[in-house]
C-alpha positions in Angstrom: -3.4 -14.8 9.9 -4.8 -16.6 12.8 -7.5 -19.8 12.5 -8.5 -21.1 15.6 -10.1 -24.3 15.1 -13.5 -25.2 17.3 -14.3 -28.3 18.4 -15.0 -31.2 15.6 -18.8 -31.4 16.1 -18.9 -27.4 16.1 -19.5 -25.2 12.9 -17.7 -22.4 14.4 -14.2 -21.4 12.9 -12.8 -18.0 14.7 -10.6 -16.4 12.2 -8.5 -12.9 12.5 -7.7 -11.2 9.4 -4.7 -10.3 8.5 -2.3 -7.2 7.1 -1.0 -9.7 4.6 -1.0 -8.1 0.7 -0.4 -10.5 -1.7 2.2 -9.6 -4.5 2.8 -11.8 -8.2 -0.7 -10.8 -9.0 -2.0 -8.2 -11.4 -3.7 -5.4 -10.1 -5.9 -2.8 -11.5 -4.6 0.7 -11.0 -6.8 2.6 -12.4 -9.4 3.4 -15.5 -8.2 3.6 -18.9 -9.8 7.6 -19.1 -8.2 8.6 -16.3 -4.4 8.0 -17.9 -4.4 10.6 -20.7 -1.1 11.4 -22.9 1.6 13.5 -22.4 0.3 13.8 -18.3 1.5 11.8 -15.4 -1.2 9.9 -12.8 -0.2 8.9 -9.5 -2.0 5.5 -8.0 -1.0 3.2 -5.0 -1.6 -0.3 -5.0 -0.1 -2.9 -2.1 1.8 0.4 -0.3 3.3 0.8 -3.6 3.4 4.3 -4.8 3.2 4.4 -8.3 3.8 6.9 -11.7 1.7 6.1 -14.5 1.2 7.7 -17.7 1.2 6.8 -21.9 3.9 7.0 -24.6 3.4 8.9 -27.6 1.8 5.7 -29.1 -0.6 5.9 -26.5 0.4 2.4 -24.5 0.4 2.5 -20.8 3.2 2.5 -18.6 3.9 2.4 -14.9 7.3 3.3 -12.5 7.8 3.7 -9.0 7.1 6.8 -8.2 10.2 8.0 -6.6 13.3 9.2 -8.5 16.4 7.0 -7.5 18.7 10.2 -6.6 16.6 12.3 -3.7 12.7 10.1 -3.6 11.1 12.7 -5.7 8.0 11.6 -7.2 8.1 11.2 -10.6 4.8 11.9 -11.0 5.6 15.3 -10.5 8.1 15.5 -13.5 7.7 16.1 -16.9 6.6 13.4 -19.7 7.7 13.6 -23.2 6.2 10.7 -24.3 9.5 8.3 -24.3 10.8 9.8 -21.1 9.8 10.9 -17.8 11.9 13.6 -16.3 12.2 14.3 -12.5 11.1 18.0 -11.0 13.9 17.8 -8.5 17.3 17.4 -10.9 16.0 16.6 -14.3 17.1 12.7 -14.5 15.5 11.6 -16.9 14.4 7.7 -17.2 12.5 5.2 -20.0 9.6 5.4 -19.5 8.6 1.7 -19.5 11.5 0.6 -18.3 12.7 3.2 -16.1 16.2 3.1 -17.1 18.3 6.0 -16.2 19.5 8.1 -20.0 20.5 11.5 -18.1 21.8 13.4 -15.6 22.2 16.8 -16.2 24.8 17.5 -13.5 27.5 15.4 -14.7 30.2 16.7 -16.5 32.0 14.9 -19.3 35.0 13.7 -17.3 32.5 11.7 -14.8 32.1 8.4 -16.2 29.4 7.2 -14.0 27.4 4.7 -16.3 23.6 6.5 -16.2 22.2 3.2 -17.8 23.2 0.8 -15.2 20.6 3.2 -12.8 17.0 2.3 -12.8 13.8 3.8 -11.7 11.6 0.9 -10.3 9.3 0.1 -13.2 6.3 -3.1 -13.5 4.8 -4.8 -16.2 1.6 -2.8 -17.3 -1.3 -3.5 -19.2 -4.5 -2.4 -20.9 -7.5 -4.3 -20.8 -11.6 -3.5 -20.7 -11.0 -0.1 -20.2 -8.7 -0.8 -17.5 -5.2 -0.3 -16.9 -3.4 -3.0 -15.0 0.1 -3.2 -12.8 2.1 -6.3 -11.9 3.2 -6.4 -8.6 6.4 -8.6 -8.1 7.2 -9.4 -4.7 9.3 -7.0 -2.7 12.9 -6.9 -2.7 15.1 -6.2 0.1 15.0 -2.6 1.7 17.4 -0.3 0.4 18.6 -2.8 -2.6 17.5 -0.4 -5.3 16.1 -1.4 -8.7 17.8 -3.1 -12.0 15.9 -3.9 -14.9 12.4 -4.9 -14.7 11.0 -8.7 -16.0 7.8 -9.9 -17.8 5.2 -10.4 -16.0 4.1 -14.7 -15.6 0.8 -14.6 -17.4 -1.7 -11.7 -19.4 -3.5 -9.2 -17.4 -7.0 -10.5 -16.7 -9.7 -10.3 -19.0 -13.4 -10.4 -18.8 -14.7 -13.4 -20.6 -16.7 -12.2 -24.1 -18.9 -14.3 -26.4 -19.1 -12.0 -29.1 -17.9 -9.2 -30.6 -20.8 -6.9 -30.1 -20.4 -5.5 -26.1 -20.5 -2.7 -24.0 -18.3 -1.8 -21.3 -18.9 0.3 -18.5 -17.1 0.5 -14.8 -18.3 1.1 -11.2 -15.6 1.8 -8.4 -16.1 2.7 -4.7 -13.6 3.9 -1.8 -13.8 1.0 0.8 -12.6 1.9 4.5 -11.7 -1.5 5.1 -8.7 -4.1 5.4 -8.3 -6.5 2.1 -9.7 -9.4 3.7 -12.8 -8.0 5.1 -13.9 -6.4 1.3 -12.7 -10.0 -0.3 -14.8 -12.3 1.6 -18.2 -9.8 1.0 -17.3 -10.6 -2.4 -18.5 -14.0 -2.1 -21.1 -13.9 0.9 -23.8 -15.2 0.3 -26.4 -14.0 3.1 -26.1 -10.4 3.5 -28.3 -9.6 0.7 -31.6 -9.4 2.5 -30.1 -6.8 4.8 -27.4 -4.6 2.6 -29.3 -4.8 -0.2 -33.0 -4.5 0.5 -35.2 -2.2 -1.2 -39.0 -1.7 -1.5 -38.9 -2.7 -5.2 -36.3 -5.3 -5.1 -36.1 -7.9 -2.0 -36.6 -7.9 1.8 -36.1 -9.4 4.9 -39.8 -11.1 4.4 -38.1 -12.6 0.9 -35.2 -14.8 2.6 -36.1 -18.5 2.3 -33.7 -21.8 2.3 -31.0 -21.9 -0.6 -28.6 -24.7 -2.1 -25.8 -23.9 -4.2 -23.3 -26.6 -5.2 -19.8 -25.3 -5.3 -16.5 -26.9 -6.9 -12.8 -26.0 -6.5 -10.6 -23.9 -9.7 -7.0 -22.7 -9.5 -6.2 -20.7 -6.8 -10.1 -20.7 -6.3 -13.4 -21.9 -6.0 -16.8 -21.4 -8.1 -20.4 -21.5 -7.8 -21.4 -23.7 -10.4 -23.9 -22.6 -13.3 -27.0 -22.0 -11.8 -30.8 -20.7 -11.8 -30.4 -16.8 -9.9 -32.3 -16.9 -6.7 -36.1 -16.2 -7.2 -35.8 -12.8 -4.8 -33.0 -11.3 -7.0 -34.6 -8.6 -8.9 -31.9 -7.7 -11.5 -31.8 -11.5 -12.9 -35.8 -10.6 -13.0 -34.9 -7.8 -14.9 -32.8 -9.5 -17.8 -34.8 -12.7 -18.4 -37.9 -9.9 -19.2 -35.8 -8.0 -21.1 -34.4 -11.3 -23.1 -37.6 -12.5 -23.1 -35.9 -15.5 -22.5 -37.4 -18.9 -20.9 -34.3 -19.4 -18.7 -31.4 -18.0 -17.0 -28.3 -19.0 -15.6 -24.9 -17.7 -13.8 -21.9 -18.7 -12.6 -19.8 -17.2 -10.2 -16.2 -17.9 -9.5 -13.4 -16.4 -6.7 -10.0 -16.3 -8.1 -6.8 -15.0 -5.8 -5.6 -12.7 -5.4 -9.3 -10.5 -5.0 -11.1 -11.4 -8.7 -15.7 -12.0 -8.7 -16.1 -12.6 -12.0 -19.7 -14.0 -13.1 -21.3 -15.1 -16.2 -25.4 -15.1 -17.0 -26.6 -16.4 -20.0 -30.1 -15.1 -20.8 -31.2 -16.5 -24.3 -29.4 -15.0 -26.8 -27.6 -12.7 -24.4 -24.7 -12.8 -21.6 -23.2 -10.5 -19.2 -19.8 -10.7 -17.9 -18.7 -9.3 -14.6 -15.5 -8.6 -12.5 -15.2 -7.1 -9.4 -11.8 -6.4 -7.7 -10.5 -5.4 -3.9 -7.5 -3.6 -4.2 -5.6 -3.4 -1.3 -4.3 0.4 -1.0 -2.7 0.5 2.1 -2.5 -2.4 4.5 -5.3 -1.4 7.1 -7.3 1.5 7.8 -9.2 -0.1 11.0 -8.6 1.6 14.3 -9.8 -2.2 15.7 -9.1 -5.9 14.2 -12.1 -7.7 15.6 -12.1 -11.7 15.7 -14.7 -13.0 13.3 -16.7 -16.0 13.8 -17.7 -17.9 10.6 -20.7 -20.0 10.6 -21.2 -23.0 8.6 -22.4 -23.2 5.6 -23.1 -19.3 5.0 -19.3 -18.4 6.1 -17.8 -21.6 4.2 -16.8 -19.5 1.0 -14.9 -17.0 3.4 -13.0 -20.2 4.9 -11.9 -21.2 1.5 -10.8 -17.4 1.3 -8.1 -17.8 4.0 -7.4 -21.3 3.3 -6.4 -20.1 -0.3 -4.9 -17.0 1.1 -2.4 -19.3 3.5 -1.9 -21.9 0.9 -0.7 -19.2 -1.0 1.7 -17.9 1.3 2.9 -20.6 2.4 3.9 -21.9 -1.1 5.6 -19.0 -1.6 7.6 -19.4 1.4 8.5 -23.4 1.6 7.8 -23.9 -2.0 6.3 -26.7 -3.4 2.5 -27.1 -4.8 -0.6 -25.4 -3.7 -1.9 -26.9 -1.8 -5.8 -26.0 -2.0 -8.3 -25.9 1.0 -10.7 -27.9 -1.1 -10.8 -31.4 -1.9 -13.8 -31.5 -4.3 -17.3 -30.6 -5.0 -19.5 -29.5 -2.0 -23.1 -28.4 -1.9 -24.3 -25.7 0.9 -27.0 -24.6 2.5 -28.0 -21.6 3.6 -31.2 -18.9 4.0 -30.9 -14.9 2.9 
């Protein structure tokens, strides 16, 4: 990605987005009542086609969905619910580990060892009503697959205070690249404008803000806080808590995690909202943006983490993160 940097006295920062994906994350693929036994689901995440379905125990599994012999997707093969088999040839392959276990078309003086080939499989977990994939960084084109390793940490969690919750999901197609969904995640002054309504808040509502804001691991967060006065559904819950106070905190983790916490009273809400990157790009143009201090600072700690990121990856050593301590901002929305 580009940064060009303005003059020190200016609070301009031009900044292009980027095709960049990041992989050695955990993704969500897809929700846990759309992946039913004994049936095979295709998803994509990061250009990555993938085959996802359940054992016979019911835990979730996901492979490459292309067979190693002729790029037929598995997804259109049969499950039995320890083994996928391809539509094309009938290989058959684990089904959490996508190791090869037959090839029909061999006869029993060909010794080829089945068990040394290997669907591409990843690391797959269930969690609130989600079903997660790891995506390892790419190997090189053409280099096939061997035997799949853990994942580095748990699939994400939303944070829980008790044992009595609900759970329920939202999800939405967004025509966009990754970068331009992330940093809406944490923009703070659209509101008044995307998000106006005759019963909730306008543009006659916007008045000065101040949020103070402190850097997290591979992140940043909005520190616990009283909800803005023109922000209708934090209305909503303290009435309903009948509580005297409210606060929330809202933190941006890499790869693309909002999560946010209110505590009304006796009550709290968890949140997390994703951007899954699909497919690099589906703008016909790549405009330059122009970020504007301090409304657009949380989108330049977006790409600052983004590059850090990368570029640890690349020359190793620490993160280095875009950060150095607690800020306050300013804005009005």
């Amino acid at each position: 990605m580009l940064t060009y940097r303005m003059p020190e006295d200016s609070q301009l920062q031009r900044q292009t987005p980027d095709t960049l994906m990041l992989f050695g994350f955990w993704y969500r693929a897809l929700p846990s009542d759309k992946l039913s036994r004994g049936k095979l689901v295709k998803a994509m995440l990061l250009e990555t086609p993938l085959a996802l379905g359940r054992d016979r125990a019911g835990r979730a599994f996901a492979l490459r969905d292309a067979c190693p012999h002729r790029g037929m997707p598995l997804s259109c093969g049969q499950l039995d619910g320890a083994q996928v088999e391809c539509s094309y040839h009938g290989w058959r392959f684990d089904a959490h580990t996508g190791q090869c276990a037959l090839i029909p078309s061999l006869v029993a003086d060909q010794k080829l060892k089945v068990d040394r080939i290997y669907a591409g499989s990843y690391p797959c977990e269930e969690r609130d009503n989600f079903i997660w994939v790891f995506i390892p960084e790419p190997g090189p084109a053409g280099a096939g697959f061997t035997k799949a390793g853990p994942a580095p940490t748990r699939a994400p969690e939303i944070e829980k205070f008790s044992e009595h919750y609900k759970l329920a999901y939202l999800t939405a197609d967004l025509p966009c690249s990754v970068d331009h969904g992330i940093i809406g995640l944490m923009d703070p002054a659209h509101g008044p404008f995307v998000h106006q309504a005759w019963w909730w808040r306008s543009r006659h509502s916007i008045h000065e803000k101040q949020k103070n804001f402190e850097p997290i691991p591979y992140g940043f967060r909005m520190s616990a806080h009283t909800p803005s006065s023109n922000s209708a559904p934090y209305k909503i819950l303290r009435f309903y808590a009948d509580a005297d106070s409210i606060t929330t905190t809202i933190d941006f983790i890499l790869p693309n995690m909002r999560s946010e916490i209110i505590r009304v009273g006796k009550y709290w809400f968890s949140s997390l909202t994703t951007v899954t990157p699909i497919t690099r790009s589906c703008l016909k143009h790549n405009p330059h943006l122009m970020l504007v201090d301090d409304a657009d600072r949380p989108a330049k700690w977006y790409f600052g983490l983004k590059n850090a990121y990368l570029d640890m990856k690349k020359n190793g050593g620490e993160f280095q993160h875009p950060m150095s301590g607690p800020v306050t901002l300013r804005w009005r929305s």
